[in-house]
N, C-alpha and C positions, 0 to 999 in steps of 0.2 A: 517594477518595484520588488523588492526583496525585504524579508523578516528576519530581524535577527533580535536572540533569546538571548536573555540572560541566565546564567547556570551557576548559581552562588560558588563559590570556592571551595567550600565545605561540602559540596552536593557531589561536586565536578571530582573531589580527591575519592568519595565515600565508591564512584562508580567502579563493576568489578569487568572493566572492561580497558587493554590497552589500550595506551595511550592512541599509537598511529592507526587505529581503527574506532577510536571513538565516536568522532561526528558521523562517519557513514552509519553505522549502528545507532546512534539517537534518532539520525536519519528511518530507517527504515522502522524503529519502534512508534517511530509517530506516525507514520504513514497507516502502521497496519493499525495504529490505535483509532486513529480519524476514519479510517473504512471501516473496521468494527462497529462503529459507535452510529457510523451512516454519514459521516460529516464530509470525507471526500467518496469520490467514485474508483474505483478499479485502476481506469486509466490515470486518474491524478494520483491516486497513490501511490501507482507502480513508478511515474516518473519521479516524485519524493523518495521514493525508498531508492531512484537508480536499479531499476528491475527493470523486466520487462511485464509483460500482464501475466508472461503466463509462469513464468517466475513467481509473484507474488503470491498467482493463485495455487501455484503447488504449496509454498510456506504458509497459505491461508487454509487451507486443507490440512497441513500436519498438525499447527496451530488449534485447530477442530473450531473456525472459525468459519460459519455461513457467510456463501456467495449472495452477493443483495444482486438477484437477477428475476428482474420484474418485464411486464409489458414492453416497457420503453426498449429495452436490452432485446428482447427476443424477438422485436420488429425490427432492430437495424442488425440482430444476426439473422434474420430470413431476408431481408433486405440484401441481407450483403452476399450468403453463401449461394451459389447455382447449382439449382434444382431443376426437375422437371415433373408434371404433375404426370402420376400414374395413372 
């Protein structure tokens, strides 16, 4: 299933972005507005915007936009990275 928005005429003419790079850039402002706000995750967002994670998270960093990296996150990254205990 896929979404698709309506973008009035008048909305669409007003934007200061060209043309052949429009939807990728609506693209990516929504992604990073939906992970600002907490609505997607890192990884949904990066694949919305066409990033990779760590892509998003450097323009999420310049942006001066906090990482939402909780519990859940820092148990599937000790999960994931190999360590060995000291």
């Amino acid at each position: 299933m896929s979404l698709t928005l309506e973008i009035p005429d008048a909305v669409e003419q007003a934007l200061r972005l060209p043309r052949d790079g429009r939807r990728n850039e609506l693209m990516l402002e929504l992604a990073v507005a939906l992970y600002a706000r907490g609505i997607l995750s890192l990884g949904k967002a990066s694949e919305l915007a066409g990033m990779s994670k760590i892509e998003l998270g450097l323009l999420l960093g310049r942006r001066g936009i906090p990482r939402h990296y909780g519990d859940e996150e820092l148990a599937q990254d000790l999960a994931y990275a190999p360590w060995k205990p000291i």
